[in-house]
C-alpha positions, 0 to 999 in steps of 0.5 A: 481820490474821491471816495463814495459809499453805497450802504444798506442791509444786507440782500437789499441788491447794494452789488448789483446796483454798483456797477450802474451807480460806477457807471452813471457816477464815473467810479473807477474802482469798487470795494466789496466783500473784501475784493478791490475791483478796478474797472471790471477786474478783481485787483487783490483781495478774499471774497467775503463770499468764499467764507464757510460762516456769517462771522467770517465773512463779516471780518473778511470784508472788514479787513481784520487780517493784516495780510489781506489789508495790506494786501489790497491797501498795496495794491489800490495804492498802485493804481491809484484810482481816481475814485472808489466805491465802498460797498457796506451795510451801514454808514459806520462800516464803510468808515471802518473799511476807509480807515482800514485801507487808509483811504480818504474819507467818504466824500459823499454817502449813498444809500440804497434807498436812494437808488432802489424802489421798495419792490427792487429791494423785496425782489433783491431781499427774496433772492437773497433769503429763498436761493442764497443767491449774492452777486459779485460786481465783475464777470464771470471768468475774474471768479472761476478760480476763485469760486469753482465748486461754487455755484455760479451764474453770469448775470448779463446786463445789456443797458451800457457798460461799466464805467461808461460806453455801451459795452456789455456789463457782467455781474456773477451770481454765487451760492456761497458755503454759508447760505445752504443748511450744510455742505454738498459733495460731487461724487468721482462716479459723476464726471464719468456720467457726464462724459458718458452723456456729452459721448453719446451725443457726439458725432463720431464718438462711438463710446466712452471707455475710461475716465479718469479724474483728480475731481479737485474743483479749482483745477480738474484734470480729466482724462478720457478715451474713446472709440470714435466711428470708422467713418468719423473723422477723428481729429473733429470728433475728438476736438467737438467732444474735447470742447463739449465735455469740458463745457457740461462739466463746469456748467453742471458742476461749477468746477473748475476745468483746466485740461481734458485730454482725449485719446482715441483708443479704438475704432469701431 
């Protein structure tokens, strides 16, 4: 296994600039923030980003519990890829991560001042401090689960693919917990708002006369019934509205949606 590194400060854009690095360098697997990522899928690990505080997320993507090392040193182990890049702010942590993982050593150090401008790397940095914006190597839909009630934001790339062809490249933009000066809440009433919104611009869907919900962010269940239009046909307006309101809902809230059912209660 050849491994490389990408180092630099924090917010200088060393995520982003991974998936053009694995792709011009042929770099089968990333190490970063705690998740071993293999070819565009997270294989094992915690994100460092899920963490409530700077420290925690400092020994998350150190690999300082047992139980997280082993659990992707197991996994990389499995696959065994060819290659792998370490994703770290210095030279030294990325040895540190190597000799946590047991992986060979750093075969060639790559820092982002190499690959970066100044501008790129104040445009990164500015993202970083101003919006708390960090992004994630891999699309969007490997994350959902893991981050919903987090903010998130697919950040399409359209200039090739990872690790090689021309297929679209994905990163995930997320807010973590310990970049805002506290912790937000989304009220129960808001789901119904939503609902009642995504009604009223339905074809067929009269009203929206219930709502009931679990409002847990990685699994929400909502429950909905409805008055549809007497000329309306029923299973369409249903489906459309169906699809609709579970699209609002993970948009508006980044929860994470996993059943919405509808039952037709009345015709008006």
């Amino acid at each position: 296994m050849k491994v490389y590194s990408l180092t630099g400060k924090s917010g200088t854009g060393k995520s982003y600039q991974a998936m053009n690095l694995c792709n011009e360098e042929n770099i089968e697997s990333i190490i970063d923030d705690g998740l071993f990522i293999y070819h565009s899928r997270v294989e094992a690990g915690i994100s460092a980003k899920r963490q409530k505080t700077h420290v925690g997320a400092i020994k998350t993507a150190l690999f300082t519990q047992d139980a997280h090392q082993q659990d992707v040193a197991s996994r990389i182990r499995e696959l065994s890829p060819d290659s792998i890049l370490i994703i770290g702010t210095s030279d030294r942590m990325a040895d540190k991560i190597v000799a946590r993982l047991g992986l060979p050593p750093v075969s060639r150090r790559i820092h982002i001042e190499d690959i970066t401008t100044e501008e790129e790397r104040e445009t990164a940095e500015k993202q970083r401090i101003g919006q708390g914006k960090h992004v994630i190597p891999v699309p969007t839909l490997q994350l959902k689960r893991d981050f919903a009630g987090y903010f998130m934001d697919p950040l399409r790339i359209f200039r090739g693919g990872l690790f090689g062809g021309d297929r679209q490249s994905e990163r995930t933009v997320v807010r973590p917990t310990f970049s805002y000066m506290g912790d937000f809440f989304i009220s129960d009433s808001v789901i119904t708002d939503i609902a009642v919104c995504v009604g009223s611009e339905s074809p067929g869907v009269a009203k929206v006369m219930k709502v009931y919900e679990n409002t847990a962010p990685d699994a929400l269940d909502v429950d909905v019934k409805i008055a549809v239009d007497s000329n309306a046909r029923f299973w369409d307006a249903a489906l459309d509205f169906q699809k609709a309101l579970a699209e609002q809902i993970e948009y508006m809230t980044a929860f994470n949606v996993v059943r919405v059912d509808v039952e037709i209660k009345a015709i008006v």
